[in-house]
C-alpha positions in Angstrom: -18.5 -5.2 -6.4 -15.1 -5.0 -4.6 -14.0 -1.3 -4.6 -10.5 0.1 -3.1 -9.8 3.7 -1.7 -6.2 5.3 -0.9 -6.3 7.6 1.7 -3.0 9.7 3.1 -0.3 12.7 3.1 0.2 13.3 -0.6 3.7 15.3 0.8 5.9 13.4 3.4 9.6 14.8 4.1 12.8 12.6 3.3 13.8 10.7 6.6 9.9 10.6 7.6 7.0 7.6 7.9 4.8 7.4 5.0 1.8 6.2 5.8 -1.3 4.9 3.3 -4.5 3.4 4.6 -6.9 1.8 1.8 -10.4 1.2 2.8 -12.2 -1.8 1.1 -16.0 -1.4 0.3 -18.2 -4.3 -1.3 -16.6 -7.3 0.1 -14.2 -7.9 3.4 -10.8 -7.9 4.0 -11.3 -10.7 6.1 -12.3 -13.0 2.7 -10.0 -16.7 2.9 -7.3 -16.6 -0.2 -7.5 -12.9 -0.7 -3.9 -11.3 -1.3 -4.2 -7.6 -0.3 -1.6 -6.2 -2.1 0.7 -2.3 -2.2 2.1 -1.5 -5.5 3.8 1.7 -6.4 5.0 3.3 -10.1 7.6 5.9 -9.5 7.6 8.4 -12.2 8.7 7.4 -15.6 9.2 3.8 -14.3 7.0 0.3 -14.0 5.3 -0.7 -11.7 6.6 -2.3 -8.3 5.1 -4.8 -6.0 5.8 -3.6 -2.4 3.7 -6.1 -0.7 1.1 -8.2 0.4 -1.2 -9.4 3.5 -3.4 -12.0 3.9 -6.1 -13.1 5.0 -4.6 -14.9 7.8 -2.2 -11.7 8.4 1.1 -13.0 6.6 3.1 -10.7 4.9 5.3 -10.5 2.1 7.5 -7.7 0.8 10.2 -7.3 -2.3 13.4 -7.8 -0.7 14.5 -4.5 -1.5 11.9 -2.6 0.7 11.9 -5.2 3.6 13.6 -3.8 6.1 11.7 -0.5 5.9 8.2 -1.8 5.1 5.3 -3.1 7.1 1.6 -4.1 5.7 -1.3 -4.6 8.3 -4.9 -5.1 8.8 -8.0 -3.2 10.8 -10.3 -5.8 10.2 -12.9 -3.6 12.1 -12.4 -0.7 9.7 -12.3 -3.4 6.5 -8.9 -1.7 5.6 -5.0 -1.8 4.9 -2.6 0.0 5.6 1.0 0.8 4.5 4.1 2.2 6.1 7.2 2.8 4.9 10.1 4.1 7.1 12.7 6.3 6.3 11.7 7.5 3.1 13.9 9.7 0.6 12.9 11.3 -2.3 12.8 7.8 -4.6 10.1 6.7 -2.6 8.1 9.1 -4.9 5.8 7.4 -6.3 2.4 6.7 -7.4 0.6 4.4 -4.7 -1.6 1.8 -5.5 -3.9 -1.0 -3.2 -5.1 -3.8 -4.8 -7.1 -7.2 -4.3 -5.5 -10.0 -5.5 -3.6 -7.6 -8.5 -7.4 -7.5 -9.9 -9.3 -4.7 -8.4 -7.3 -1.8 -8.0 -7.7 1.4 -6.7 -7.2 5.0 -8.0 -3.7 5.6 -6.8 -2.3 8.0 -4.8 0.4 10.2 -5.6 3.2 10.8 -2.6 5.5 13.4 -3.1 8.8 12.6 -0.8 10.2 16.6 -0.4 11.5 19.0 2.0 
């Protein structure tokens, strides 16, 4: 079965790169009609999409986190990864990757503080 991993810095300054990688074990990334997906839950709040990557590497972010998001594939490693530029401390936040908003995995927490 399809099993996800977050991996990364659990404290990133404000103004900073956060970076997430998730590692896909039990099927590939590389799978036709797959939506790999980034989905965050900020404390005390939902849950928001970030965005997506496909199989055929097309991306899709909320509008809101466009300009400071980018979502891309290591199709070597059977992972990806997430970046997210200039981050303050609302970008706290729970960090999930999932396939296809089925399989999730465990979440990661990121702290955004000086």
């Amino acid at each position: 079965q399809v099993q996800l991993q977050e991996s990364g810095p659990g404290l990133v300054k404000p103004s900073q790169t956060l970076s997430l990688t998730c590692t896909v074990s039990g099927g590939s990334i590389t799978s036709n009609y797959i939506y790999w997906s980034w989905i965050r839950q900020p404390p005390g709040k939902g849950l928001e999409w970030i965005g997506s990557i496909t199989h055929s590497d097309s991306t899709y972010y909320t509008p809101s986190l466009k300009s400071r998001t980018s979502i891309s594939r290591d199709t070597s490693k059977n992972q990806f990864t997430l970046q997210l530029n200039s981050v303050t401390p609302e970008d706290t936040a729970v960090y999930y990757c999932t396939r296809d908003r089925v399989v999730w995995g465990q979440g990661t927490q990121v702290t955004v503080s000086s």
